[in-house]
C-alpha positions in Angstrom: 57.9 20.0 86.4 58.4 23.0 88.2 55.6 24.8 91.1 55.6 27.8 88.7 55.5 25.2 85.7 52.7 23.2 87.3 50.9 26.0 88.2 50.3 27.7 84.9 49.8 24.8 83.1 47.1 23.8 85.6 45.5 27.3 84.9 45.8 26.9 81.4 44.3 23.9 81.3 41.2 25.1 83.4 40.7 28.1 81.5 40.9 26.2 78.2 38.2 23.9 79.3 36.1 26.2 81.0 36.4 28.7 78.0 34.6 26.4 75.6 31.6 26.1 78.1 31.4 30.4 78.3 31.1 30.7 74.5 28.4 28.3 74.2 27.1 30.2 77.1 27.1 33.2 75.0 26.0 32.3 71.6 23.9 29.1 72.0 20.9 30.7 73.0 21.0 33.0 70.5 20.4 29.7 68.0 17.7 28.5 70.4 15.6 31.9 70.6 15.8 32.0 66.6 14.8 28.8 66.1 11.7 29.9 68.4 10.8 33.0 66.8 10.8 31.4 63.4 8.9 28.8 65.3 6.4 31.5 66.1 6.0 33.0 63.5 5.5 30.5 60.8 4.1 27.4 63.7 6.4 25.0 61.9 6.9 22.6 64.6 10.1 21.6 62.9 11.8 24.8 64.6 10.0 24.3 67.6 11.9 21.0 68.1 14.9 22.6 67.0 14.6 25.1 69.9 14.0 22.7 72.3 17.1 20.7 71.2 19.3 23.3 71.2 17.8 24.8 74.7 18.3 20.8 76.2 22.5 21.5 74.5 22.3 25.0 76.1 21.7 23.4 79.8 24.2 20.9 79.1 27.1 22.8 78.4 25.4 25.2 81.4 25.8 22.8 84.0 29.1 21.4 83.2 30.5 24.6 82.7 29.1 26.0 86.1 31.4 23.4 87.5 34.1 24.3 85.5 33.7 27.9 86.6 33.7 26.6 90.4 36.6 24.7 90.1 38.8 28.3 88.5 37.3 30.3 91.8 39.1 27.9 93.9 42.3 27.5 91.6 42.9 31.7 91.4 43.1 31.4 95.6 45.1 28.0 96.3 47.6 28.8 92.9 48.1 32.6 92.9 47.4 33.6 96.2 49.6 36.7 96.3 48.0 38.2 93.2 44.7 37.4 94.9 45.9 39.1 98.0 47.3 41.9 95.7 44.5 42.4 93.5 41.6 41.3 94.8 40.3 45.0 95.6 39.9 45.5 92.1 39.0 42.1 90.4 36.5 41.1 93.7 33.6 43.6 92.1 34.2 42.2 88.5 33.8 39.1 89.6 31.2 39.5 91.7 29.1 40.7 89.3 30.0 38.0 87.1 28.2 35.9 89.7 25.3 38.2 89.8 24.8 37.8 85.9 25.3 34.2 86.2 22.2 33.6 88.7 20.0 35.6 86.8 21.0 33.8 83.7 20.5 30.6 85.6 16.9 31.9 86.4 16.2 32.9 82.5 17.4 29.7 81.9 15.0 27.8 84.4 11.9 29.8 83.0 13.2 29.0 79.2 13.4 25.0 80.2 10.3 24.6 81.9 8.2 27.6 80.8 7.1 25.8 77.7 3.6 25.9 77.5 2.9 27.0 81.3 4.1 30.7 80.2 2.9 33.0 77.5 4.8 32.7 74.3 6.2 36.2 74.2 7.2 35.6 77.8 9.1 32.3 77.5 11.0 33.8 74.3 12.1 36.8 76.4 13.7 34.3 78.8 15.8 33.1 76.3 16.7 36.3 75.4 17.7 37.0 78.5 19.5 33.4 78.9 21.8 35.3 75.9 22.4 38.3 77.8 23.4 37.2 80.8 25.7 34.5 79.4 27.6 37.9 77.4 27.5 39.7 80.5 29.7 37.5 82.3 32.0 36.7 79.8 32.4 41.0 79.5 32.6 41.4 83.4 35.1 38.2 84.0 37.0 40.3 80.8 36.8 44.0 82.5 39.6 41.6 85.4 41.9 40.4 82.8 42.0 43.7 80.5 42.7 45.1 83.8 45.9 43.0 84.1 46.7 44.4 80.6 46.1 47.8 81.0 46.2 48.3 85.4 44.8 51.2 86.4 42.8 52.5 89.1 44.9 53.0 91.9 48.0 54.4 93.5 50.7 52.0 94.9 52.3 52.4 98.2 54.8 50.7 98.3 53.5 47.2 97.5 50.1 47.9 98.5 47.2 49.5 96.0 45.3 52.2 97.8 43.5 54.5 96.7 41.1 52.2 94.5 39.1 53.0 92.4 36.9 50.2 91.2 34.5 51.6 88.6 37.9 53.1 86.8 39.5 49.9 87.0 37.1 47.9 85.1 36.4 50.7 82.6 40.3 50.1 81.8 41.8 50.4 78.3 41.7 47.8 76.7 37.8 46.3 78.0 35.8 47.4 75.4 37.7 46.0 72.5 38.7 42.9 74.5 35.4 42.0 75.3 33.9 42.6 72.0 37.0 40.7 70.5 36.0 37.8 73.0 32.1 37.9 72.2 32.2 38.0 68.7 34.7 35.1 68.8 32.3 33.2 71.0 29.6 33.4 68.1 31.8 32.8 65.6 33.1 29.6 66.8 29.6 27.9 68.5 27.7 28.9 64.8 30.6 27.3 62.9 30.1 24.1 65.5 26.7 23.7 65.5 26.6 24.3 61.3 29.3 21.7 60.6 27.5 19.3 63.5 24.2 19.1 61.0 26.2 19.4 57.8 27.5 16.0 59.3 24.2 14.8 59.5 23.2 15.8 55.9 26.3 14.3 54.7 25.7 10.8 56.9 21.6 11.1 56.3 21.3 12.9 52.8 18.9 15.9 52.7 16.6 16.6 55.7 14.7 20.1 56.1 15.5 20.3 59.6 19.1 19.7 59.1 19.4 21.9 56.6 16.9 25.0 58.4 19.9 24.5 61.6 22.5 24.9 59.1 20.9 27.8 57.7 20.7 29.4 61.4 24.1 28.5 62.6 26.1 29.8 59.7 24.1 32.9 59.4 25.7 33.5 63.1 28.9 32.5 63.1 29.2 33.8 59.6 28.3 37.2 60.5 30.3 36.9 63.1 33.4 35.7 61.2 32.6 38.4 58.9 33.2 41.7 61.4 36.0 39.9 63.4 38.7 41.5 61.3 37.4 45.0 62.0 37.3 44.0 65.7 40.8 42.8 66.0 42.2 45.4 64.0 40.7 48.1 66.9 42.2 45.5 69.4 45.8 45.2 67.9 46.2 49.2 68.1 44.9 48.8 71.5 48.0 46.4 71.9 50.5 48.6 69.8 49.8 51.2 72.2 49.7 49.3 75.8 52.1 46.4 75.6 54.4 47.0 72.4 56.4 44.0 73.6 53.7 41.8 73.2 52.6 43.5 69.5 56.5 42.8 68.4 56.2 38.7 69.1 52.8 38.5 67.6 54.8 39.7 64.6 58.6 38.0 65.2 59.2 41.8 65.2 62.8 42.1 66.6 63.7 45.3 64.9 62.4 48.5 65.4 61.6 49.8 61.5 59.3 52.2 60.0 56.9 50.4 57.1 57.2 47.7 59.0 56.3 44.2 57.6 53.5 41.9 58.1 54.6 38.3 58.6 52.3 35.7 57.4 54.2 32.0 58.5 57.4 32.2 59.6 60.0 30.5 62.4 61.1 33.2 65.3 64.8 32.9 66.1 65.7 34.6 69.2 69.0 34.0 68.7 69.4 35.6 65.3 66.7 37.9 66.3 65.0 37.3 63.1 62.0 35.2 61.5 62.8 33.3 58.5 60.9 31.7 56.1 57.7 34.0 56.3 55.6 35.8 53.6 55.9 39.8 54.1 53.4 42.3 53.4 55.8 45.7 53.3 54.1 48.5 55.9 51.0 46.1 56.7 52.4 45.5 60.3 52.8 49.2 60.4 49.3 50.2 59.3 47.8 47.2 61.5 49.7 49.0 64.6 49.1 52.4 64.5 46.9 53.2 60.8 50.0 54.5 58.6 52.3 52.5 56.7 55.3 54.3 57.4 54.8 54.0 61.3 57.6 53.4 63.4 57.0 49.9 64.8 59.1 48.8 68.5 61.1 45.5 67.9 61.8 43.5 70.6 65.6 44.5 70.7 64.3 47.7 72.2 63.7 45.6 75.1 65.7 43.5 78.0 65.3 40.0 76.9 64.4 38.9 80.3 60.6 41.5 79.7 60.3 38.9 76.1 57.6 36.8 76.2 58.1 33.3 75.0 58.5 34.9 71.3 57.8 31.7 69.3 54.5 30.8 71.4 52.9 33.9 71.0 53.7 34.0 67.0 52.4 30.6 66.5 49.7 31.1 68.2 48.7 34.5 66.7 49.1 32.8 62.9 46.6 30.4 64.3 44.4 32.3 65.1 44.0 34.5 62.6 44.3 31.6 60.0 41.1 29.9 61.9 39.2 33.7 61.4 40.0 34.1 57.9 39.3 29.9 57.0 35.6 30.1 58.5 35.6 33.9 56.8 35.8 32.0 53.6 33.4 29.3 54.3 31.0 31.7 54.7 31.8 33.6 51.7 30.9 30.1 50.3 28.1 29.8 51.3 27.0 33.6 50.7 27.7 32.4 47.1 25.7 28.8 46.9 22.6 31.5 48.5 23.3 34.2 45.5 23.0 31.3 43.0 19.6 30.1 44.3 20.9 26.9 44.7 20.3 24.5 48.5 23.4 24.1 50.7 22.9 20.7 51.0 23.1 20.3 47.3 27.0 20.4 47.6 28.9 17.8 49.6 32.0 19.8 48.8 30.4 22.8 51.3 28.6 20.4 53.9 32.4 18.8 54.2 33.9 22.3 54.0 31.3 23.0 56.7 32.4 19.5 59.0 36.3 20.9 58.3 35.8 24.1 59.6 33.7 23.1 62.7 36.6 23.3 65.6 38.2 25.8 63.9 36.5 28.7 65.9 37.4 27.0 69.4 40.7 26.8 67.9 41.0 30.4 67.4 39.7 31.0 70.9 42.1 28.9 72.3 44.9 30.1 70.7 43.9 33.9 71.3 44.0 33.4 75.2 47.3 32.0 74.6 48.6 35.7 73.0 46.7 37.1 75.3 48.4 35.4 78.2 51.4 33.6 76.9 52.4 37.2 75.2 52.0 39.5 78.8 54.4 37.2 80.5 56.7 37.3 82.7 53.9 39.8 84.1 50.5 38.9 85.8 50.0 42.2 86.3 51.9 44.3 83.2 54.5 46.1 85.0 53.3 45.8 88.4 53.3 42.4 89.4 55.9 39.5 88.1 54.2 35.7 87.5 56.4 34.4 89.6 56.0 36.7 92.4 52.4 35.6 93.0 52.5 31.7 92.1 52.1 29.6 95.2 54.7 28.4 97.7 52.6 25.1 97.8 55.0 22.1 96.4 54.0 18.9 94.7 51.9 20.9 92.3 52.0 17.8 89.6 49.7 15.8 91.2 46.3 18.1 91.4 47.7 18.8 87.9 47.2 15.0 87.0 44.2 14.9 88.5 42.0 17.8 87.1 43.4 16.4 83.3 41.7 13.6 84.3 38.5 15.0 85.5 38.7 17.5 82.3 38.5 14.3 80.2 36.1 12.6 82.4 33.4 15.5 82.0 34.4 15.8 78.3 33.4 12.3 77.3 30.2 12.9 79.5 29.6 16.4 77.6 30.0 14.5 73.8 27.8 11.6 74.6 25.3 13.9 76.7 25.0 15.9 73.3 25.0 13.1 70.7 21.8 11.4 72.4 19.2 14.8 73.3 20.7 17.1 70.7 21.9 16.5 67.8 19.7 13.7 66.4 17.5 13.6 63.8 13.9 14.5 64.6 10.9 12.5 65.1 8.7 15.8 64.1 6.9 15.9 60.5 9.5 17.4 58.3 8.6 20.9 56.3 11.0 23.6 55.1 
C-alpha cells in the first residue's frame, strides 16, 4: 500500500466512523425532546421513559464520537500536514467554532442528563433543545471547511502562500448552504429510519407494545419528513455542482460526452476506456434539467477534460446510484406508511411494514456514507479544487500501514462497545405501565 494510499484510506476510514456519531449528534435529540414534550403534555410516563432512553443513546454515541472527533484533529496534522500548513488560515476559525458549539452542546447535554427533576420542566426541555442545536451547528461549521475545499475562496495567492484572507468570506463560500442542508437533512433521515426499524424489530420479535409502537411513530415521522424534502435539497446541490466542479457532475453521471438534452443514467458500468456507460436506463434531458433546469442544456463530458483532472469515474457513479437509491427506498417506506396512517389502520398491524421498516434501517447511513465518497472521491486528484493537488499535501511520513491497522482495529473495538452499550440501556422493552 502506498503513503498516499495509506493515508486516505486511513482518513476515510475515520471520517466514516466518526460521521455516523455526528448524525446521531444531530438528529437524536430531536427524538428525545419529542418524546418529552409528548411526555409533558399528556404525563404518559410511557414517553417519559422513552426520553430518558433515547437521552442515555444520545450520550452514548456523544462520548464515543467525541473521541472519534479527537482522534480526526490529530489525523488532519500528522497525515496532511502541508494542507494544514496551507490552509489552516481559513479552516482554523471553522473549526474552532466547531469546538465552541461542541462545549456548549456538551453543557446542554449535562443539564438534559442530570436536570431531571432538579430543574423546571420547561427548563430541562430547552436543554435538549439546545443539545439539537448545537449538535447541527457543528456538523454546518465543520461543513463551511470542506465546501470551502469545493468552492476556495477568500483569498489571494502569492505565489504558494494565501494572503489576503478573508475568513468570514471563506466560510460563507458557494456551495455551504446547500452542502450543509444536504448533510443535515441526511443526518435526520438516516438516525429516524435507524431508530424506527430498531423498534419495528422489537414489535416483530415481541408482538404489539404501545411504547414500541409510539417510538416508531416518532422516528419515522422524522426521518420520513426528512426523506421526503431530500430530493429538493440535492437537486439545489447538484446545480451547485454543475456550476463549480463540472468534472465531478460528469462522473456522477458516466457523462463522457458533452451533449445538449443530456441523459439521466439510472444503473450502468463506466468504461473509461470506451468512454461510455453501458447497460444503464436513460431518462432523455433529465441529466440536463437536474444540471442547470432546462432539458436542452449543454451538459460538459468528461472528454472536455485531461484525463489525468478525472476522478476515479466508476467510484464516484457507484457511489452516487447508491445513494440516491437509499433516499428514494426509505422515500417509499414512508410513503408506506403515510398510507397504513390514511387507512386508519396501526403500523404494527403489518409485519410486511415493520420488516420493510428493519430492511430499510442502515439504509440512511448508507446513503451518508456513500455521499462523502462523491463528495470526496469525485474532487480528486484535488484537496483543494484547483489550488492544491492530494498528493502535494499527504505526508512524507513512511510505514503508513501500520497506524492504518491499528485505528481499524480500535474502530471495531469501539463499535462492538457502541452495539452492546445500546442494546442493554436503550433499546429494551420498558418496565413502565404501558398506555398509548
Amino acid at each position: 500500500m502506498t503513503d498516499l494510499l495509506a493515508a486516505r484510506s486511513q482518513m476515510a476510514m475515520s471520517l466514516g466512523f466518526h460521521i455516523i456519531f455526528a448524525a446521531v449528534g444531530m438528529a437524536m435529540p430531536l427524538l428525545m425532546v419529542i418524546a418529552e414534550a409528548v411526555w409533558l403534555k399528556t404525563r404518559n410516563e410511557m414517553f417519559l421513559e422513552l426520553a430518558r432512553r433515547w437521552s442515555r443513546g444520545v450520550a452514548i454515541m456523544f462520548a464515543v464520537g467525541a473521541v472519534s472527533g479527537t482522534v480526526l484533529s490529530f489525523e488532519l496534522g500528522l497525515l496532511w500536514p502541508t494542507f494544514m500548513e496551507f490552509a489552516g488560515p481559513i479552516v482554523g476559525m471553522p473549526f474552532s467554532l466547531e469546538g465552541f458549539a461542541f462545549f456548549l452542546e456538551a453543557i446542554f447535554l449535562g443539564v438534559y442528563l442530570y436536570g431531571w427533576e432538579r430543574v423546571k420542566p420547561w427548563v430541562h426541555l430547552a436543554s435538549g433543545v439546545g443539545v439539537c442545536i448545537c449538535g447541527v451547528a457543528s456538523a454546518v461549521f465543520v461543513i463551511a471547511a470542506n465546501s470551502w475545499m469545493n468552492t476556495p475562496v477568500g483569498f489571494v495567492m502569492d505565489g504558494d502562500r494565501l494572503v489576503s484572507v478573508d475568513v468570514w468570506e471563506a466560510m460563507a463560500n458557494p456551495m455551504w448552504m446547500h452542502q450543509s442542508v444536504h448533510m443535515v437533512i441526511a443526518a435526520f433521515a438516516a438516525v429516524g429510519f435507524a431508530v424506527a426499524g430498531i423498534h419495528a424489530g422489537m414489535l416483530l420479535r415481541r408482538g404489539p407494545n404501545p411504547f414500541h409502537h409510539n417510538a416508531l411513530l416518532i422516528a419515522l415521522l422524522v426521518g420520513g419528513s426528512a426523506a421526503a424534502i431530500q430530493p429538493l435539497s440535492g437537486d439545489l446541490l447538484a446545480k451547485d455542482v454543475a456550476r463549480y466542479q463540472p468534472v465531478k457532475l460528469a462522473a456522477f453521471e458516466g457523462h463522457f460526452k458533452t451533449e445538449r438534452r443530456a441523459p439521466l443514467r439510472i444503473g450502468g458500468i463506466p468504461n473509461e476506456a470506451t468512454r461510455e456507460t453501458p447497460y444503464a436506463i436513460e431518462i432523455p434531458g433529465a441529466f440536463s434539467f437536474l444540471a442547470y433546469g432546462d432539458f436542452d442544456a449543454e451538459v460538459q463530458g468528461l472528454e472536455d477534460y485531461p484525463e489525468d483532472l478525472w476522478p476515479p469515474v466508476a467510484i464516484t457513479h457507484f457511489a452516487f446510484q447508491i445513494m440516491v437509491g437509499c433516499g428514494f427506498t426509505m422515500l417509499g417506506v414512508f410513503g408506506w406508511a403515510a398510507l397504513i396512517r390514511l387507512r386508519r389502520r396501526r403500523h404494527d398491524e403489518s409485519r410486511r411494514f415493520l420488516w420493510a421498516c428493519v430492511l430499510a434501517a442502515p439504509l440512511g447511513f448508507v446513503a451518508i456514507e456513500a455521499g462523502w465518497v462523491v463528495t470526496e472521491v469525485g474532487r480528486q486528484p484535488w484537496v483543494i479544487q484547483g489550488v492544491m493537488k492530494t498528493a502535494d499535501a499527504v505526508t512524507p511520513m513512511p510505514h503508513l500501514t501500520i497506524p492504518f491497522l491499528t485505528f481499524t482495529l480500535l474502530y471495531l473495538f469501539l463499535g462492538v462497545v457502541v452495539i452492546y452499550l445500546l442494546a442493554r440501556h436503550v433499546f429494551q422493552s420498558p418496565t413502565v405501565p404501558d398506555g398509548d
